[in-house]
N, C-alpha and C positions, 0 to 999 in steps of 0.2 A: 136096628138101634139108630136113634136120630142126636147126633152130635152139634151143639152153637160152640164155635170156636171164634172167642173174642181176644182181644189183650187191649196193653195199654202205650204198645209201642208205635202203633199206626196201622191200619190193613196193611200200610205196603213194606210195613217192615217182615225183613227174614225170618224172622221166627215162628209165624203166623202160617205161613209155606210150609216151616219144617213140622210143626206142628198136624197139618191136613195131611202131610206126605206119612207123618208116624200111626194115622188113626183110618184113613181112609179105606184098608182093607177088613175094617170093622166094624165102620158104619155109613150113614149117610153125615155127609159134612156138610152142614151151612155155616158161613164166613162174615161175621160181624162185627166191625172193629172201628174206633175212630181212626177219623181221614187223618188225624195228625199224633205227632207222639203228643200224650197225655198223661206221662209219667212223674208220679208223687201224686196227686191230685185224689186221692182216698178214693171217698164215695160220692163225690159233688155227682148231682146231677143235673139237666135243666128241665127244671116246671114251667109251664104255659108259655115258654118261648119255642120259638118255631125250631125245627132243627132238618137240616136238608140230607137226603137218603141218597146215595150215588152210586152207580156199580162201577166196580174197576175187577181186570185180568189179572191177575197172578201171573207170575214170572213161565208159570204151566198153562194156562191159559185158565187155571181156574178164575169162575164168578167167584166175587167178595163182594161184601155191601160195604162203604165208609160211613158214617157217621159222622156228625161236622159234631160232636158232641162230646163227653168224656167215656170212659168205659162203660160205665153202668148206665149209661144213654143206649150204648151199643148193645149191653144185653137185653134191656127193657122191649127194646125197638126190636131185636131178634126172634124173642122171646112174641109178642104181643101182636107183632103184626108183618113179619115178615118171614113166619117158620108156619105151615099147614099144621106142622103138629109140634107139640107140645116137645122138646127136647128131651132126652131120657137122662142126657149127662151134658154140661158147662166145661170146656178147659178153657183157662185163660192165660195165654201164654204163646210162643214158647218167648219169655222175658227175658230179654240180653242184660244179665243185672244179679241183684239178689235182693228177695223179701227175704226175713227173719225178722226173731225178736219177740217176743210182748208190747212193746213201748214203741216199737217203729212196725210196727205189719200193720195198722190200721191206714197207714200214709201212701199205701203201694196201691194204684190204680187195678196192677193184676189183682190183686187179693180180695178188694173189696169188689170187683167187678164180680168175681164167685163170691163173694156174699149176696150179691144183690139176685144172684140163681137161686142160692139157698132158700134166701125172703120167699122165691116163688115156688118153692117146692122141687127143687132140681138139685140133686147132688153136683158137686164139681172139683175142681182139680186146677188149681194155679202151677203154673210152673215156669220154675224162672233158671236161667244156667248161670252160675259163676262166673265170670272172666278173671282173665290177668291179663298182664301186658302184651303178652304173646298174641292178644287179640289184635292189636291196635296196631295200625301199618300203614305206611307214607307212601303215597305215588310219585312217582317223576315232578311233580310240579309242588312238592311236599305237602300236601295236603294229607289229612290222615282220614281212614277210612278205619272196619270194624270186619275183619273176616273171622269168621265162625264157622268150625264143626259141630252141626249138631249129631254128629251120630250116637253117641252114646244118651245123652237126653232125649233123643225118639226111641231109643230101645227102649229106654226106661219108662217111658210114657205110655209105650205101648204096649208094656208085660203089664202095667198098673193098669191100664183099660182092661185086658184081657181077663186080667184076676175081678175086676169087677162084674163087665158080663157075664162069668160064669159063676160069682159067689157073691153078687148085690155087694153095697157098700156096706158095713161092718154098724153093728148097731153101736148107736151113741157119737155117730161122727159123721158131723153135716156138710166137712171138704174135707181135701187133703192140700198141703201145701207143701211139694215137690220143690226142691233146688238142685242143680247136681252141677259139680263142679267139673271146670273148661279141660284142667289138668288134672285128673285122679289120678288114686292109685288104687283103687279098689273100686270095677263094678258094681257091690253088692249094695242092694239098699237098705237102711237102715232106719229105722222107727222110732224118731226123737221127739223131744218137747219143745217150744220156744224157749230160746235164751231171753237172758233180759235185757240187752239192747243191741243195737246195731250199728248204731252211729252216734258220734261227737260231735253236736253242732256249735257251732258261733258265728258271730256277729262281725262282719270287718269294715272298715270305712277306707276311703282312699288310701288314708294313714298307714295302714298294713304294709309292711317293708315285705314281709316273708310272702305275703300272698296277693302283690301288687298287678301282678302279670294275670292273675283270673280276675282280678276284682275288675282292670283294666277292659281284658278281650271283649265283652256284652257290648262296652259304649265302641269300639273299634269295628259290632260286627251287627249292630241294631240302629240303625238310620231312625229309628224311632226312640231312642231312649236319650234323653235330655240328663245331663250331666246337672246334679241339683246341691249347692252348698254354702249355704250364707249361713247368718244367725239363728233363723227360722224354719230354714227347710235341711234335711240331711240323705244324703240317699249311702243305702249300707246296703249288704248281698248276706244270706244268711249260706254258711260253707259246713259239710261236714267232713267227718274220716271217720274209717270201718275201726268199729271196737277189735281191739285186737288180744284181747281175753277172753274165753268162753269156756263155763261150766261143763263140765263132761256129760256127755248125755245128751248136749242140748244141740240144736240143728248149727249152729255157731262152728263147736268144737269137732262137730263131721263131716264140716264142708271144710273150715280152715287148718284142722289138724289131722284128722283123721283120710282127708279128702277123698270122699265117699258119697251119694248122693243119699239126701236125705229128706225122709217123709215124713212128717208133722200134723196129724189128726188134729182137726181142731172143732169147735162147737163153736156156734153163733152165740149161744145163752152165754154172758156175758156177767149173768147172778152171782155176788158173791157168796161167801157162807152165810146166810140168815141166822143163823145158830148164835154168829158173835155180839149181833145185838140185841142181845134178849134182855140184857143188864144194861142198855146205851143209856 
């Protein structure tokens, strides 16, 4: 079996490792990922601009290709001209984060990168892990860093390859889309729907007293970004926060309540019911 292992967090990010480390005794792995994180960025891709192919080592000394491009650069360019053959299966991931939702999974680089498999005829598998704060951790010089276990999300990744190799992907479902949370309480997987949202956005201007200190750190740590504010010009940061309601059933309420990893079948077709406008 021939595996393209892309995401949206950069080749050199960890997850892309754990990912090769969860499947390798399954398949053959080629490693295709953009050089930089590209995370929210949907499905952008780049047409008739040039885009540069680079190889970089893994922390194991695996080959990986970078991608100066977004996800679905990375899969196109894996897929087309950098794989002998044809990939049997896409995972993209392993994403330090979470996709969910109906109204927010179309914005997640991993997600639509496995769409842009599916477009070519290749089943796939996003998978993204939960965090909490327990991720998040300060060095001597306080700077903060991100350490992660992945061990439970390469099990899980790897019993869901294994169930595919040996019983094809399930008729009427063109990916899966895997989360599995940092802190469970329950290995078992479980087979849910998308919630209806994920995140609360807004709008903030400097003016923001409650959310001054993020609006601020950008121009503190971007030598390139020009602080803009007169009559005429305004510069705002668009912020969100994770919904913190979710329908029973839905991948929402099995990651944040039930904290359980959860698998979500989804289909590209997109059609709604034709039925409803027969009378429009």
């Amino acid at each position: 079996m021939n595996i393209l292992i892309s995401n949206d967090d950069g080749v050199e990010a960890p997850g892309i490792l754990a990912a090769k480390e969860a499947l390798e005794d399954l398949a053959d792995i080629t490693i295709v990922a953009p050089q930089d994180n590209n995370s929210g960025v949907g499905r952008h891709m780049t047409l008739f601009k040039h885009l540069n192919v680079k190889k970089y080592q893994l922390d194991d000394n695996t080959l990986a290709y970078g991608v100066n491009g977004t996800p679905t650069d990375s899969v196109i360019v894996g897929i087309n001209y950098l794989m002998d053959n044809k990939p049997d299966l896409v995972i993209t991931g392993i994403n330090t984060g979470i996709n969910i939702s109906s109204k927010d999974i179309t914005a997640s680089g991993t997600v639509c990168a496995a769409l842009e498999a599916v477009a070519r005829g290749i089943p796939a598998i996003a998978v993204s892990m939960f965090l909490d704060y327990d991720c998040y951790k300060q060095d001597e010089n306080g700077e903060w860093y991100l350490d992660v276990d992945f061990t439970l999300t390469k099990k899980v990744l790897h019993d869901i390859v294994a169930k595919i190799i040996d019983k094809g992907f399930p008729d009427g479902v063109d990916l899966f889309n895997l989360n599995v949370p940092y802190n469970y309480e329950s290995e078992e997987v479980k087979i849910t729907k998308l919630s209806d949202r994920m995140l609360d956005k807004k709008v903030i201007d400097h003016n923001d007293e409650q959310m001054h200190d993020i609006f601020s750190f950008n121009y503190k740590n971007n030598e390139d970004m020009e602080f803009i504010e007169d009559e005429n010009n305004k510069t705002v940061m668009i912020t969100s926060n994770l919904v913190k309601s979710f329908e029973e059933g839905t991948d929402g309420y099995c990651l944040m309540v039930e904290k359980r990893p959860s698998l979500t079948p989804l289909n590209v077709d997109m059609t709604s019911n034709l039925s409803n406008l027969d009378n429009w």
